[in-house]
N, C-alpha and C positions, 0 to 999 in steps of 0.2 A: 401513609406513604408507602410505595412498593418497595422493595426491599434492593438495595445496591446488588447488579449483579455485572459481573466483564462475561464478554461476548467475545468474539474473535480477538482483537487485542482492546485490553481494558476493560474500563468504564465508561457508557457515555449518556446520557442524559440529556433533557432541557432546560434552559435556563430559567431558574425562577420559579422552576419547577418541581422536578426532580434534582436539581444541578442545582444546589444551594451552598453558601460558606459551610451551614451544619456538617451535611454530607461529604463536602470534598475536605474537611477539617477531620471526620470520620477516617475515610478511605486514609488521609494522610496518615493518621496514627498508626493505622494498620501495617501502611507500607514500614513505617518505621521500625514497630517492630517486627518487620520482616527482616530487616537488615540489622535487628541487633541480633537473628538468628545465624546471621552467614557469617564466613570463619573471617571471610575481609572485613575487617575494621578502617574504612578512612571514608574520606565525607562523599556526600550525596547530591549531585548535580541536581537543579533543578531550574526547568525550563519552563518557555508555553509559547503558545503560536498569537495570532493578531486578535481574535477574536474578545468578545465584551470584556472588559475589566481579567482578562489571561492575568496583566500585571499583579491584581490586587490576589487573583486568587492561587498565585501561584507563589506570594509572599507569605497568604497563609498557612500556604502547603512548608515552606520553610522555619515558619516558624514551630508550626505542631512538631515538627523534628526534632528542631535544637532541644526542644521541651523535653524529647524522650533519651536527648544525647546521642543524637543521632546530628551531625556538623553536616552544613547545608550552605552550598555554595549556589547563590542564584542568582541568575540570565539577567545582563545589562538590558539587554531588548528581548523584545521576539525575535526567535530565531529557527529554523528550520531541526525534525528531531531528529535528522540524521545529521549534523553541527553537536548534538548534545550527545549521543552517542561517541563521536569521534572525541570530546573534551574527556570523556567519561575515558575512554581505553587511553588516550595520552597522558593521563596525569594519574592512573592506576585508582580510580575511584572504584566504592564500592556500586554504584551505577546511577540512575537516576529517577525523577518522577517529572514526567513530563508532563503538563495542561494541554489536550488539545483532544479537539473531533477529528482529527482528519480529516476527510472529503464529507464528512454529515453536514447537512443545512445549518444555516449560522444560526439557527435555536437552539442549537447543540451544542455544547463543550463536553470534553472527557477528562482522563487520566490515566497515563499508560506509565508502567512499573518496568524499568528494562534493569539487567544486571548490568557483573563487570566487563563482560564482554560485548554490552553496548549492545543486545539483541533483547527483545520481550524474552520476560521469563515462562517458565514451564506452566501448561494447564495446570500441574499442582500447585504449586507453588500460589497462581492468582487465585485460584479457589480457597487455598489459604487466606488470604488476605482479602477477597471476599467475606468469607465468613465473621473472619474479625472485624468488618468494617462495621458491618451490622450487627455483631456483639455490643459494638462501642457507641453505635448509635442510638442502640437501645437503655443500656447501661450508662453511657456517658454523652448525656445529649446538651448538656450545657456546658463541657471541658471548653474552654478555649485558650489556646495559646498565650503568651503576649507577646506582643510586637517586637522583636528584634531588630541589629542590623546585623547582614548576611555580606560574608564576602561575595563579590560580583567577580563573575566573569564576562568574558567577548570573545566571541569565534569569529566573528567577520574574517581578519587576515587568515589566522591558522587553519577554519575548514578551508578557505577557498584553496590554498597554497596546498594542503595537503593533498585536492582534488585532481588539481592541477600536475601534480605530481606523479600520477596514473595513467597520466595520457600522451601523448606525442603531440609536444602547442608547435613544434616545429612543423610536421605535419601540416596540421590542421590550419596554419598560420598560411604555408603554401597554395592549399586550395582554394585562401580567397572565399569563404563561404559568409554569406547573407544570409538570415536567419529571423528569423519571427521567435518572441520567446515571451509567451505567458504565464506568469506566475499567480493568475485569478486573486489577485487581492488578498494572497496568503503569506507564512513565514518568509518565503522564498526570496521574496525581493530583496532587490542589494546582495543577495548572492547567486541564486541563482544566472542574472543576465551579465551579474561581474565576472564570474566562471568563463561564463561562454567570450565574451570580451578576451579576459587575460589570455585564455586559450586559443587567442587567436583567429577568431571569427574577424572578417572584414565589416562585417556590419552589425550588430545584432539592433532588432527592430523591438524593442521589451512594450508588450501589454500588461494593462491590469500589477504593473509592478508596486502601487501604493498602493498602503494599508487601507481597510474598510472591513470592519466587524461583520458586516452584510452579506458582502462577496456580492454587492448586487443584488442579491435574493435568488443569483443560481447555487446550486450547488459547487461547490471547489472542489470535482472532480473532473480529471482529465478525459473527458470522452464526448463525443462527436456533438452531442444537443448541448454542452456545456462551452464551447469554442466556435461558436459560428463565429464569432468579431475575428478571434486569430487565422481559424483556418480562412474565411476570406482574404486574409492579407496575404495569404501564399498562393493567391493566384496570380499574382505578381511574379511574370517569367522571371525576376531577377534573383527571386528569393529559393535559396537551395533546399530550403524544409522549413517546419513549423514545429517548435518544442513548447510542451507544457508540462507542469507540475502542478502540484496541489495544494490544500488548506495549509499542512506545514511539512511542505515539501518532501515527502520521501515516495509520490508516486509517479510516473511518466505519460506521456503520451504523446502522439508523432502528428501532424499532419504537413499534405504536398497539395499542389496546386488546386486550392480552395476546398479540399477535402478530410476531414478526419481519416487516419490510417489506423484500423483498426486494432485493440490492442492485441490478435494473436498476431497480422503480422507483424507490429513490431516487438512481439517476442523474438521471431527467430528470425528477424533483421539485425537485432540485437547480438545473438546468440551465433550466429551463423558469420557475423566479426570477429567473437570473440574465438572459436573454433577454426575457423579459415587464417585470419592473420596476426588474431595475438598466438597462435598454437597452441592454446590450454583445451588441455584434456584430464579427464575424469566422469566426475557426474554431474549431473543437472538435475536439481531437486525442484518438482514443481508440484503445485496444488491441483486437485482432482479436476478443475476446471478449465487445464490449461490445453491447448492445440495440440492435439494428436501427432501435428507435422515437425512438433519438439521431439519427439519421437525416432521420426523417421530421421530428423536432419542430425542428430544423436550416432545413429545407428549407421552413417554414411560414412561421421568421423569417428566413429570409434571408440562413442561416449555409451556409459550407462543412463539409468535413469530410473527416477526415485519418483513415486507419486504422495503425498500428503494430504490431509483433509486442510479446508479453506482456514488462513490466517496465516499467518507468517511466522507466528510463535510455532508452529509445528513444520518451518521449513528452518530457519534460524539454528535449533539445535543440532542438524547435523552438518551446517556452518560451520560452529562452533567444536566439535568433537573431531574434525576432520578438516584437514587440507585440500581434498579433492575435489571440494565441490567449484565446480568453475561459475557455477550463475544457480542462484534458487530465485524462484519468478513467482506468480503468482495473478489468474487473471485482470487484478483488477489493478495491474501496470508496476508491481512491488518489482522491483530489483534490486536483487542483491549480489554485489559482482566479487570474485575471487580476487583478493587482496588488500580489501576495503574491511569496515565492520559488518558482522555476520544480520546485516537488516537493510533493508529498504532505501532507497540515495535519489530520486528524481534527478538531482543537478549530476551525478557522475553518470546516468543512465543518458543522458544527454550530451555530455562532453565525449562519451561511448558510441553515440551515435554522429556527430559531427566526423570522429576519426574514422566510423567506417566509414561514410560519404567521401571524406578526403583518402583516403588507403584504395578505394574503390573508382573515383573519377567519374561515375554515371552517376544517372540519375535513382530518386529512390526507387521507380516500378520497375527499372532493368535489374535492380540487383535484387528486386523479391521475383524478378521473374526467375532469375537464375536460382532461387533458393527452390521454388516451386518444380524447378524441373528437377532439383535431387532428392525432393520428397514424394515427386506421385503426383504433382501437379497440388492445386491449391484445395485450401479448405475453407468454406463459408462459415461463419461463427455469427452468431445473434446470441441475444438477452432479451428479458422481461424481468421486471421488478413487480410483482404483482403484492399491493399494498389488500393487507387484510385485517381483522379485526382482532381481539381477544382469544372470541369465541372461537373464532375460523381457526385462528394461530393453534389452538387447543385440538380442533379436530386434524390439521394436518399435522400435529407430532403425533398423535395418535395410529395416523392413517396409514402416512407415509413411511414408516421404517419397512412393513410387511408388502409393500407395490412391486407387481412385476406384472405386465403389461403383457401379454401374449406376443403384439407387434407393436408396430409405432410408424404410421404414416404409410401404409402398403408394406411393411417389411419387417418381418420377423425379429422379434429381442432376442438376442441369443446367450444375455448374461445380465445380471444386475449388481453393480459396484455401492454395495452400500458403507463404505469409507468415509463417508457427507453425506447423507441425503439416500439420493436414489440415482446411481447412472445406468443410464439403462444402455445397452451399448448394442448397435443394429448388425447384422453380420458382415458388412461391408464394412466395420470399422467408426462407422458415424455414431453418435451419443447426444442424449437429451442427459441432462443433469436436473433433478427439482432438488430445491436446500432450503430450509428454513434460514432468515438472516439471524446473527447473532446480538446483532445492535438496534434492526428498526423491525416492526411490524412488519414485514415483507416475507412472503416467498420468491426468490430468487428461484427463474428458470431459463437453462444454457442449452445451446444447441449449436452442433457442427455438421456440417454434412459436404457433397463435393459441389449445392450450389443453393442459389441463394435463395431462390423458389421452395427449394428443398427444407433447408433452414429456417424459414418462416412457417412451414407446414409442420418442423418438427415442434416450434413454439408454439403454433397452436393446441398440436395434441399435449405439452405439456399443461398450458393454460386449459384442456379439457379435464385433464386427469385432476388439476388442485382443484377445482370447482365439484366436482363429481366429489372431493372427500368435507369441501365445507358444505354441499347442500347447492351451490349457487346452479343459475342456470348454463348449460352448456351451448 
């Protein structure tokens, strides 16, 4: 068996697989005594999202606990993990272990370790508890628990109410907005389109809101090949947008009239609300992958900005140490908004976006056009997930930390960002990014450039450059 390792946030494995009672009985212990290390002593939320048997396996994540004296409070239902976050900081718990993949294919489940501040803990800290898992796997591969009963908790009323409480339902109640709201057959449902409801949508149209372990067999991730069902529905003139979330709800995504909106612009569709008319100002913490025109729209109001490598445990902590940060983001739809707990919210990213539709009266491409004209005009963004092997995965960590490209697509590199990966950054400001993923066989390659011809050429020369370090052909 390969040995348990967390990637960007957690554990994640497959089911039947790598993803066994042993292992996730392993990791539990680990967690626990991670928390008999921290100076807070009180019990430990414990959650999980829709996916295969989350229920059974997230009772024996509670039980391994109680085992080590470690008091473990766990989820009536599935529930979204920014819900178990929010119970975690209201009731002063020492934090939680949550069951879930997130947006990975439903072969997948994980285990994410968040503190008291209801945010993923530190790269140390999971390396920590790493190590012990696999200490304990090896050393104690037949411990099991016994079955308890665990006090139960329910967020349904409390997150939604608290959500609700961040936003302007007067507002947004005024505008009269129709809505499309996908929850891909994840945590989300029943809260997510009840959010949007209570806050005063006139309509909300909910896809995909029942459970399915499957997810269909897409991915539950919020991005354009994953939403053709919803985004068609908002070609329907009557509908003002199309909102989605994910596996268990803490990632976003927009789409308008039958289209996916891409996730930089509704970065700073997002962002460019929260600076223009809630007036928070400070910084904006985002990951090395995120749109340049975060940047510019920063620098118009009067914001700093903070760059981090990919995951959210490396945006989170200065959440948490600081009050200034008005939004840490994250390309792959993570938001985290000023005021809320220092991680990820799909459904308030959402409720965030209804109030700037209503605060604003137009439509979505008049207000990103107006964002476009205070950054410089727009920026085209693309991806590649380029799935590779062992072998390959071994030659590009090898390869790639030492790449610097002379140019990139006719234009000179004029710097290399190795924070993640390799950004290679063109002197007009435009950037290919290559990253090993931290969770699947994948090299992940991003590109932005001022158009979309452009950004496709910059994707390809990345897909030349990872090929060129596995061997494959160009």
């Amino acid at each position: 068996m390969k040995p348990i390792r967390f990637g960007t946030e957690g554990w994640r494995a497959v089911l039947a697989d790598d993803y066994t009672f042993t292992r996730v009985r392993a990791v539990a212990r680990a967690a626990g005594r991670w928390f008999l290390r921290q100076p807070r002593k009180a019990p430990v939320a414990v959650g999980h999202d829709t996916r295969f048997m989350g229920d059974r396996f997230a009772a024996a994540v509670a039980d391994e606990l109680l085992e080590l004296g470690v008091e473990a409070r766990l989820c009536a239902s599935s529930l979204p993990t920014p819900a178990v976050g929010t119970y975690v900081v209201q009731n002063t718990l020492s934090g939680s272990v949550v069951l879930t993949a997130s947006h990975n294919p439903a072969e997948y489940n994980g285990v994410k370790v968040k503190g008291p501040e209801g945010a993923s803990i530190a790269e140390a800290e999971a390396k920590w508890i790493e190590a012990e898992a696999n200490r304990s796997l090896k050393e104690e591969p037949d411990d099991t628990a016994p079955a308890r009963e665990h006090q139960r908790y329910d967020m349904h009323e409390r997150y939604v109410s608290t959500l609700l409480s961040m936003v302007d339902t007067d507002l947004i109640k005024r505008a009269k907005l129709t809505v499309v709201a996908d929850m891909m057959h994840g945590a989300a449902g029943g809260y997510f389109d009840k959010a949007l409801q209570q806050a005063g949508c006139a309509e909300v149209r909910a896809v995909r809101a029942d459970t399915d372990p499957t997810f269909e067999w897409h991915h539950p991730e919020p991005i354009g090949e994953n939403l053709a069902i919803s985004a068609g529905m908002t070609a329907d003139p009557s509908v003002h947008v199309g909102l989605a979330t994910d596996g268990d709800g803490d990632r976003f995504g927009m789409m308008y009239r039958g289209e996916y909106i891409d996730v930089q612009r509704t970065i700073v569709f997002i962002l460019y609300h929260l600076l223009k008319h809630r007036g928070y100002r400070g910084r904006v913490v985002r990951s090395i992958n995120v749109t340049s025109m975060v940047d510019k729209l920063c620098a118009h109001f009067g914001c700093g900005v903070e760059e981090k490598s990919v995951g959210f445990k490396n945006i989170a902590p200065e959440m948490v140490k600081s009050t200034d940060v008005v939004l840490g983001v994250e390309e792959s739809g993570g938001f985290g908004i000023k005021g809320h707990i220092p991680d990820r919210d799909g459904t308030l990213a959402a409720l965030m976006a209804c109030e700037a539709l209503a605060q604003e009266g137009k439509p979505v491409p008049e207000i990103l056009d107006d964002i476009f004209g205070l950054v410089g005009g727009r920026r085209y963004f693309g991806r590649i997930d380029l799935t590779i092997t062992p072998e390959q995965h071994a030659e590009v960590a090898k390869d790639l930390p030492p790449v610097k490209p002379g140019s990139l697509a006719g234009q000179k590199v004029s710097s290399v960002n190795r924070l993640d990966g390799a950004k290679c950054m063109r002197e007009d400001g435009t950037w290919l990014l290559l990253r090993l993923s931290g969770t699947e066989p994948l090299v992940r390659i991003y590109a932005e450039a001022m158009s979309e011809v452009e950004t496709q050429t910059l994707l390809s020369a990345g897909r030349d450059l990872v090929l060129s370090m596995t061997g494959g052909e160009r």
